[in-house]
Every structure is written in C-alpha cells, then in structure tokens.
C-alpha positions as CSV (number, residue, x, y, z in Angstrom):
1,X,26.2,-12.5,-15.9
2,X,25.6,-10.5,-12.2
3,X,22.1,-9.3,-11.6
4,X,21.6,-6.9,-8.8
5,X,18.4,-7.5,-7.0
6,X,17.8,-3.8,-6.9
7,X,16.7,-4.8,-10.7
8,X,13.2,-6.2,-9.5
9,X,12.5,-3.2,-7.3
10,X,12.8,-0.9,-10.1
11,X,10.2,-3.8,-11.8
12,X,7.8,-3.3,-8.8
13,X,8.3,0.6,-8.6
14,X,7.4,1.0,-12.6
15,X,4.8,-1.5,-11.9
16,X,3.5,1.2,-8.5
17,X,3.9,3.9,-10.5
18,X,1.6,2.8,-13.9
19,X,-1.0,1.5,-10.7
20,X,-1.2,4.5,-9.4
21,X,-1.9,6.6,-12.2
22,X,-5.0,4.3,-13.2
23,X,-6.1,4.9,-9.9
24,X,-6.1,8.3,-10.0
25,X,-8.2,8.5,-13.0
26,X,-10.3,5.4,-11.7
27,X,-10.5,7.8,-8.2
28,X,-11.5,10.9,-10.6
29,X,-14.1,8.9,-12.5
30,X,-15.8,7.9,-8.8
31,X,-15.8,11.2,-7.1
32,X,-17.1,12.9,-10.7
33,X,-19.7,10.5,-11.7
34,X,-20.1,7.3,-9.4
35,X,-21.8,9.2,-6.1
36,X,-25.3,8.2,-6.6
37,X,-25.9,6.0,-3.5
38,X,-24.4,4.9,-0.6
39,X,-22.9,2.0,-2.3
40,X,-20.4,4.1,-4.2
41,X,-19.0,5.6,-0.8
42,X,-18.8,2.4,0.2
43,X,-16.9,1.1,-2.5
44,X,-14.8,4.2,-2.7
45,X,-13.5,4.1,0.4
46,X,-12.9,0.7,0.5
47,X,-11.1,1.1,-2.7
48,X,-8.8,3.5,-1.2
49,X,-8.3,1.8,2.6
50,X,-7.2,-1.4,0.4
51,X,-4.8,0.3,-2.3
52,X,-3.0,2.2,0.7
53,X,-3.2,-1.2,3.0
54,X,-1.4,-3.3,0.4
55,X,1.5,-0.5,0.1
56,X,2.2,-0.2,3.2
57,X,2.1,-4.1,3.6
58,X,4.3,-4.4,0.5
59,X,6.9,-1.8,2.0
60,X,7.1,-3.7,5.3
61,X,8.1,-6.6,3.4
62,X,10.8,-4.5,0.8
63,X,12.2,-2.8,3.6
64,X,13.7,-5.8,5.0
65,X,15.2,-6.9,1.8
66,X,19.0,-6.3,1.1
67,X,18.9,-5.1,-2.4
68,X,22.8,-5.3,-2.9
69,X,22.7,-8.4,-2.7
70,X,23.8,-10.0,-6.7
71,X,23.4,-13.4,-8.3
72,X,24.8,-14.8,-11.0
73,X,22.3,-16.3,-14.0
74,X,24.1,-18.9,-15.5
75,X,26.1,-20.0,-12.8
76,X,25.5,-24.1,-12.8
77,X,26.7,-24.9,-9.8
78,X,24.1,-27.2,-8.7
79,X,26.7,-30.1,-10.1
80,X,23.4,-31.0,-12.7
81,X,24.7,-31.0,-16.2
82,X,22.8,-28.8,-18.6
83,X,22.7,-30.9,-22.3
C-alpha cells in the first residue's frame, strides 16, 4: 500500500486551519475584554508576532519538501523478518 506524502500536509493544513480558528476567537476574546493594562498588549502582540513567526518558519521548511514523493507501508525490505 502507496502513501503519497502530500497525505501529511493535508494533516498539517487541517491541523493550521482548526489553530487558526481558536486563535481568532482567543484574538476576539483579548481585544474585547483582556485590555486592562499594559501587560495584555504585551502579551497580545507577542501572541501574534509568534503565531505568524512559526508559519512562516514552518512554510520555509514545507516549501522545500517534494510532496510527490510515495512510499510504500508494508514494504519489508530491510531483509528483517517480521514473525
């Protein structure tokens, strides 16, 4: 059995997508009710520098991945028998 690795970026891209919409509802719930000091910009901010720094870190990486590329599952060709 041939899995594509194009299988795990759909993974990843479900996994973005469910992130992002907590985030915006997290996002909603700081803007709406969190600005009461200066520590709430703060974390705000930094909430939103490090969500966007880790997807464009984590697209550097996927864009160099070939995501034709298939493997098979149960191949054994390690030459270890399976019992």
């Amino acid at each position: 059995m041939e899995i594509t690795l194009s299988v795990f970026l759909f993974v990843y891209l479900l996994f973005i997508v469910v992130f992002l919409f907590f985030s915006f509802f997290n996002l909603f719930h700081m803007i709406r009710f969190g600005f009461v000091s200066p520590l709430a910009y703060a974390a705000t901010i930094g909430y939103i520098i490090f969500t966007l720094l880790a997807l464009f870190i984590s697209y550097f990486y996927i864009a160099q991945v070939d995501w034709t590329y298939t493997f098979d599952i149960f191949n054994n060709s390690t030459g270890f028998i399976l019992d």
